[in-house]
C-alpha positions as CSV (number, residue, x, y, z in Angstrom):
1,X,19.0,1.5,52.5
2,X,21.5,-1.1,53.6
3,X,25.3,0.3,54.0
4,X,27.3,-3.0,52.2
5,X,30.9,-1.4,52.4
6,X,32.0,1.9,54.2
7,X,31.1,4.2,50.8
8,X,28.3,1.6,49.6
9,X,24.4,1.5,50.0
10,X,22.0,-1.3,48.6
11,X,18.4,-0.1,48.1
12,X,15.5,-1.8,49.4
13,X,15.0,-5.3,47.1
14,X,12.2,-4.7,44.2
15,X,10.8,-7.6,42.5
16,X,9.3,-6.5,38.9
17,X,8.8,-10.2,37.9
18,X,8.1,-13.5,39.9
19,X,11.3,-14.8,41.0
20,X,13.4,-11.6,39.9
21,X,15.2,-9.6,42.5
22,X,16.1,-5.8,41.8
23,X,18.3,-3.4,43.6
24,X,20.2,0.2,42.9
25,X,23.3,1.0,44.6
26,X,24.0,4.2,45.9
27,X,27.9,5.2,46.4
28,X,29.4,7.9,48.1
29,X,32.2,10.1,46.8
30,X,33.6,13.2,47.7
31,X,33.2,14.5,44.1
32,X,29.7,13.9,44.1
33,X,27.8,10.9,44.8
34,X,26.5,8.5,42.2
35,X,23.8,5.9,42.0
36,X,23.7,2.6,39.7
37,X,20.7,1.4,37.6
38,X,17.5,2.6,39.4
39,X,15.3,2.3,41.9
40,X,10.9,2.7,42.7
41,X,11.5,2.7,46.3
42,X,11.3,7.0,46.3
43,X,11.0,6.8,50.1
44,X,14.8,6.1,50.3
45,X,15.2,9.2,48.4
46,X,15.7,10.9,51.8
47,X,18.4,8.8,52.7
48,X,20.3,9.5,50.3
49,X,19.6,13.0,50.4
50,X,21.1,13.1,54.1
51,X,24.0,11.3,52.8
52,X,24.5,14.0,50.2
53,X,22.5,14.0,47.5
54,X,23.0,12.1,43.8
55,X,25.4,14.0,41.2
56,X,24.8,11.2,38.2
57,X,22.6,8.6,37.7
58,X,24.0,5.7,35.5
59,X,21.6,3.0,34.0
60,X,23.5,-0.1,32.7
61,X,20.7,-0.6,30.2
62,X,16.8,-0.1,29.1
63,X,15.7,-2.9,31.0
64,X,16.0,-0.3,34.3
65,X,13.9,2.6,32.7
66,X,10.8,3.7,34.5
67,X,9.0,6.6,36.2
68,X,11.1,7.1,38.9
69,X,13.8,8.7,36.8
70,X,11.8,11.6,36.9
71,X,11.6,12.0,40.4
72,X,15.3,11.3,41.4
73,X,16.3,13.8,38.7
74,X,13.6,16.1,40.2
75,X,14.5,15.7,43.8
76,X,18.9,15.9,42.9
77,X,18.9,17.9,39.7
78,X,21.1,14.8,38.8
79,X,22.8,14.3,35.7
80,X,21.1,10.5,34.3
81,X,23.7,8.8,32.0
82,X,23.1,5.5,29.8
83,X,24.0,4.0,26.5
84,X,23.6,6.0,23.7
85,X,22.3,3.1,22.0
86,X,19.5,2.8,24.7
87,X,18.6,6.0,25.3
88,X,15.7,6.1,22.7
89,X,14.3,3.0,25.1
90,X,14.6,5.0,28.3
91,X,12.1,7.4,30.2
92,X,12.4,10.8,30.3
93,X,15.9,12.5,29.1
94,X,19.2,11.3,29.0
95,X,21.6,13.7,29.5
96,X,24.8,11.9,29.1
97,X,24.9,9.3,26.4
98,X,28.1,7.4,26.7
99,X,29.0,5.2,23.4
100,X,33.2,4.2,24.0
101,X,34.9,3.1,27.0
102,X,35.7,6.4,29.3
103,X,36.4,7.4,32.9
104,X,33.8,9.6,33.0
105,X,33.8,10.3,36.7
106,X,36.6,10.2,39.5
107,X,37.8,6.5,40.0
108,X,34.8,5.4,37.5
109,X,35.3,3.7,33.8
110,X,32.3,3.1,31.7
111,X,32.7,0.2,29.9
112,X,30.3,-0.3,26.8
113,X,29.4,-4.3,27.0
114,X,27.0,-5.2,24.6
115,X,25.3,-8.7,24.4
116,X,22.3,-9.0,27.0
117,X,21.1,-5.6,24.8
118,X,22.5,-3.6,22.3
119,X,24.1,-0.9,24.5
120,X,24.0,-2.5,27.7
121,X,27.0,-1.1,29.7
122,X,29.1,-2.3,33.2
123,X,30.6,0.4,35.7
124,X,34.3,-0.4,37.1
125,X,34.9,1.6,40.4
126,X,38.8,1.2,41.0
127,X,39.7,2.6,44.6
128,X,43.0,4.4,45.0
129,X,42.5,2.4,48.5
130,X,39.9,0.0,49.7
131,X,37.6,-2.0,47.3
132,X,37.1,-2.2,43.5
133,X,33.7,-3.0,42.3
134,X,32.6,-4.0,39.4
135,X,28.7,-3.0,38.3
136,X,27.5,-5.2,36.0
137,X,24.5,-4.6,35.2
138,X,22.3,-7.4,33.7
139,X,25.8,-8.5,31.5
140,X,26.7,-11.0,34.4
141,X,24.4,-11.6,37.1
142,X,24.0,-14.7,39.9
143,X,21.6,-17.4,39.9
144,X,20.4,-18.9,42.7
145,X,23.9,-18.6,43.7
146,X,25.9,-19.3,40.2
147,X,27.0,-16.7,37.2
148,X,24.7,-16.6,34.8
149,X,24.1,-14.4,31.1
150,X,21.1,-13.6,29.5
151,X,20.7,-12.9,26.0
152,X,17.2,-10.2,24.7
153,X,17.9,-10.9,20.9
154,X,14.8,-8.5,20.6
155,X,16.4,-5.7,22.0
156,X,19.9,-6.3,20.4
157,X,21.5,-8.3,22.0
158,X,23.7,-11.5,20.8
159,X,25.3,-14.1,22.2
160,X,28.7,-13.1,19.8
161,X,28.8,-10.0,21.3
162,X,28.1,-11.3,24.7
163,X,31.2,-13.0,24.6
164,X,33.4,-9.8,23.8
165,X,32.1,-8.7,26.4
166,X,32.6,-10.8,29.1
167,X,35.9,-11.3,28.3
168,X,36.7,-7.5,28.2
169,X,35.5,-7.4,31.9
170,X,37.2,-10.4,32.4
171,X,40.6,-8.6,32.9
172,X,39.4,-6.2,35.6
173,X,40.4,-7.3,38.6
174,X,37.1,-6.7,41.1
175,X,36.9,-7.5,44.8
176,X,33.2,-7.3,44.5
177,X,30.7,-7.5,41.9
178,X,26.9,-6.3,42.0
179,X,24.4,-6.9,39.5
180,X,21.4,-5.1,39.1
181,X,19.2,-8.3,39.3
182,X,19.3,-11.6,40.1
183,X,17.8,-14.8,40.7
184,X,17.6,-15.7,44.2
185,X,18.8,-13.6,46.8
186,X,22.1,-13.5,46.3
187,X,23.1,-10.0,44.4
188,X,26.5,-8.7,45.7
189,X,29.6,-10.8,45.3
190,X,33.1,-10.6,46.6
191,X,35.3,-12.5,44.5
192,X,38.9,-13.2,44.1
193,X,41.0,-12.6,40.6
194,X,41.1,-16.8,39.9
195,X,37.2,-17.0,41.1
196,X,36.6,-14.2,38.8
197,X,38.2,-15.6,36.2
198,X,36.7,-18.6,36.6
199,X,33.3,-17.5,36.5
200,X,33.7,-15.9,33.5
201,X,35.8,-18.5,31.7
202,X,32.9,-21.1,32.7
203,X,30.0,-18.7,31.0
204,X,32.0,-18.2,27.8
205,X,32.4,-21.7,27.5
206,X,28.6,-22.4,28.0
207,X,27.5,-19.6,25.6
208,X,29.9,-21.1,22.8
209,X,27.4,-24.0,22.5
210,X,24.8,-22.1,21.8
């Protein structure tokens, strides 16, 4: 793994479609540490083992489902938390299905933000000190170096509710934001509250011509 920020890992980039980049994120806290969306690359497993082991596992929607679930669950007797709306889409069980807005972990909000699926979600980890990052799932993601959306009207998702959502994020104030893909190989971030804004003001916008 890649250490981004003094409590922050990257996994090893996956690419499950041409041009798509993937990565999970692994942070360390000293109530347990947690991991966002998933990873296949099971040989970093041990890293993060040394590092302490994973106490949850939060999937920001269906899209990251797969086999390797299994094993990390296995391997951490974690907890894996999602959607309640996409749990019936994911692998293997869910054992924490998470349907309003909640801190549901030390320094942690889930924040339900529908519009790429149904019950896609983004995780907002506000630091009593340090860094405040914003997980975003597939909700907002770069580009080839711009903020983008994405809209899977077959698995729920609309661009009405899209909108909501980005502009319920848009009042968190993030230093760094990290999708779980992107296009291009820019994945992770750090913004400032106008560039934040802006970003999110300029997607709205584009998605209300649609």
């Amino acid at each position: 793994m890649k250490q981004l920020y003094q409590n922050l890992w990257q996994t090893r980039v996956e690419h499950p479609f041409s041009g798509l980049n993937t990565h999970a994120y692994f942070l360390q806290q000293d109530a347990g540490n947690v991991l966002f969306y998933n990873t296949s690359n099971t040989d970093e497993l041990d890293e993060m083992a040394e590092l302490g082991g994973v106490t949850c596992q939060y999937l920001s929607h269906r899209h990251e489902s797969g086999p390797s679930l299994s094993i990390i669950k296995t391997k951490f007797k974690s907890k894996l938390c999602s959607s309640a709306l996409e749990a019936p889409f994911i692998d293997g069980k869910v054992d924490e299905k998470i349907s309003i807005q909640q801190g549901h972990r030390p320094n942690i909000m889930v924040i339900p933000t529908p519009g790429h699926t149904s019950g896609s979600l983004c995780f907002y980890y506000a630091a009593h000190s340090g860094l405040n990052y914003l997980f975003t799932g597939d909700t907002f993601f770069q580009s080839n170096g711009q903020w983008n959306t994405l809209v899977f009207s077959d698995d729920g998702g609309s661009v009405p509710q899209l909108i909501k959502s980005l502009t319920l994020i848009r009042a968190l104030k993030p230093d760094v934001v990290l999708s779980s893909a992107s296009v291009g190989e820019v994945s992770v971030v750090e913004v400032t509250e106008h560039q934040w804004h802006e970003a999110i003001d300029a997607n709205i916008r584009k998605l209300q011509t649609k």
